[in-house]
N, C-alpha and C positions, 0 to 999 in steps of 0.2 A: 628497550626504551620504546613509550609511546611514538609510532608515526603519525602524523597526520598530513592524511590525504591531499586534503584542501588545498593547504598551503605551500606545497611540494607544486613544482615548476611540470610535475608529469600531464599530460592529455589524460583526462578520464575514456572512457570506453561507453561509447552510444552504441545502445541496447536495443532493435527492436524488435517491438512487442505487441506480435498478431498484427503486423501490418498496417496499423494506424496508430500507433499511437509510440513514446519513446522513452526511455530513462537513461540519464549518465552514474557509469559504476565506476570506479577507482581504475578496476582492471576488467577484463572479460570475464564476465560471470559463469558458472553452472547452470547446464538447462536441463530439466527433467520433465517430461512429459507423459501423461500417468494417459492409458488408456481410456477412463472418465470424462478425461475432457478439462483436468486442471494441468497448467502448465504453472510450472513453480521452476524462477530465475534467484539466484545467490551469488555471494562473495562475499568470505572470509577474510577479514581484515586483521585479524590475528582478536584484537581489544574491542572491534566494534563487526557487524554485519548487515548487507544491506540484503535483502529478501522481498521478490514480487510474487505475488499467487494471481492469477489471471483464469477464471473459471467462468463459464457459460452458463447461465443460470435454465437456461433450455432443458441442460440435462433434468434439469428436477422436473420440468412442467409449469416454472412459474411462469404466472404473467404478475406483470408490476403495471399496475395504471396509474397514470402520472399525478394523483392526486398519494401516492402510497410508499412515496421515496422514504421519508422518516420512519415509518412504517418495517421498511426492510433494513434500512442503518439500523435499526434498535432491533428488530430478528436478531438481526447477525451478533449484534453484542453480546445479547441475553445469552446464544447459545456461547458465544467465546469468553464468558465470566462464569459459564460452570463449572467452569474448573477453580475450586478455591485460590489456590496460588496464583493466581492473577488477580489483580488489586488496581481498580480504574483510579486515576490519580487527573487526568483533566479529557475533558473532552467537550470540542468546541467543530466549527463549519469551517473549510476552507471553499476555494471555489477554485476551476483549473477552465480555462475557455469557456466560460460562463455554465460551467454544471458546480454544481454541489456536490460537495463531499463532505466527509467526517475523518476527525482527526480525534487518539486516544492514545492519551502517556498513560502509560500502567508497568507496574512491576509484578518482575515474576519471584518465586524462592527464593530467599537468600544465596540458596546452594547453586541459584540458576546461575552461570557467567554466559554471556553479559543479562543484568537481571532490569536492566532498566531499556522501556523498549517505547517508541513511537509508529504508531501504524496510522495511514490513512486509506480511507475504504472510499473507493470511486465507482461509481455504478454507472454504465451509458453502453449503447446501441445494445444490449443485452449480455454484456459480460460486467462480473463483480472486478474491479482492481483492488486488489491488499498488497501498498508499499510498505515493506517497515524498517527500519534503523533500529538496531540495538547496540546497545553501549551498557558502562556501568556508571554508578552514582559517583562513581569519584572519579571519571573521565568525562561527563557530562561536556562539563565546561571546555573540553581539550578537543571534543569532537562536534559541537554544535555548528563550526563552518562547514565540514562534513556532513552532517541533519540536513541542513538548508542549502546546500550545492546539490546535494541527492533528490532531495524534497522537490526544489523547485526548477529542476533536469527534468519534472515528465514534463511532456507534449504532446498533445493529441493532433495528429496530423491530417485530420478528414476537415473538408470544410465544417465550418460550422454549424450552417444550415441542415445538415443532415444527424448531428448529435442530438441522441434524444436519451432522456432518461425515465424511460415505461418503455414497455415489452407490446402495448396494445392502447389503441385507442381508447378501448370502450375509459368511461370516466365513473364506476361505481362509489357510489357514496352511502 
């Protein structure tokens, strides 16, 4: 039988992640840290999965000048919808301590479980955030208090004043 998290009397488990910032998981997640410089956090929830990727965009050489945030949210898409099997189904703004972000419901294969997935892409002081929740189309509705406890668990814990979303002053147009 479907559990769900949410509704269950249990404490979730506060995540942090690189030191300023937070997310709550069900239970104590998986950490795997790749020599590159991507830190990728999980938990298996048997029917759904919550997954953080936390990546330094330094390693590439980028710089992002604050006029080029849409710019890198659509990069990153383009290259995450070459893969046919992914099928962009919405994609809107959300905001987290006044930065912007992006938000994409898409499905993967049929044969994927769980094939229905929500990711948001958060970019500041120079690392990319990808939260995502997966689930299936016919537990949507069983785990959407799960989405939105997961979702709206980050926290970015640096003052405000010092969040920035560009790598570099300069302002090229």
């Amino acid at each position: 039988m479907f559990k769900n998290f949410f509704s269950s009397k249990q404490e979730w488990h506060k995540e942090n992640l690189v030191n300023y910032a937070t997310i709550d998981f069900p239970k104590r997640p998986q950490i795997n840290k790749s020599s590159k410089g991507l830190t990728q956090i999980g938990y298996n929830g048997g029917a759904i999965f919550f997954v953080v990727d936390i990546e330094d965009l330094s390693n590439y050489g980028l710089d992002v000048n604050p006029n080029e945030l849409d710019n890198l949210y659509d990069g990153i898409m383009i290259g995450f919808f070459e893969n046919p099997q992914r099928k962009a189904l919405v994609k809107k703004e959300f905001n987290v301590s006044g930065l912007r972000g992006l938000e994409i419901v898409y499905s993967t294969a049929p044969t994927d479980t769980p094939n229905l997935r929500y990711k948001r892409l958060l970019f500041f002081n120079g690392k990319i955030f990808s939260y995502e929740f997966w689930t299936t189309y016919a537990d949507e509705k069983k785990t959407k208090d799960d989405r939105e406890k997961y979702f709206n668990s980050f926290t970015i814990t640096l003052d405000k004043s010092i969040l920035k979303q560009y790598t570099t002053e300069r302002n090229d147009s």
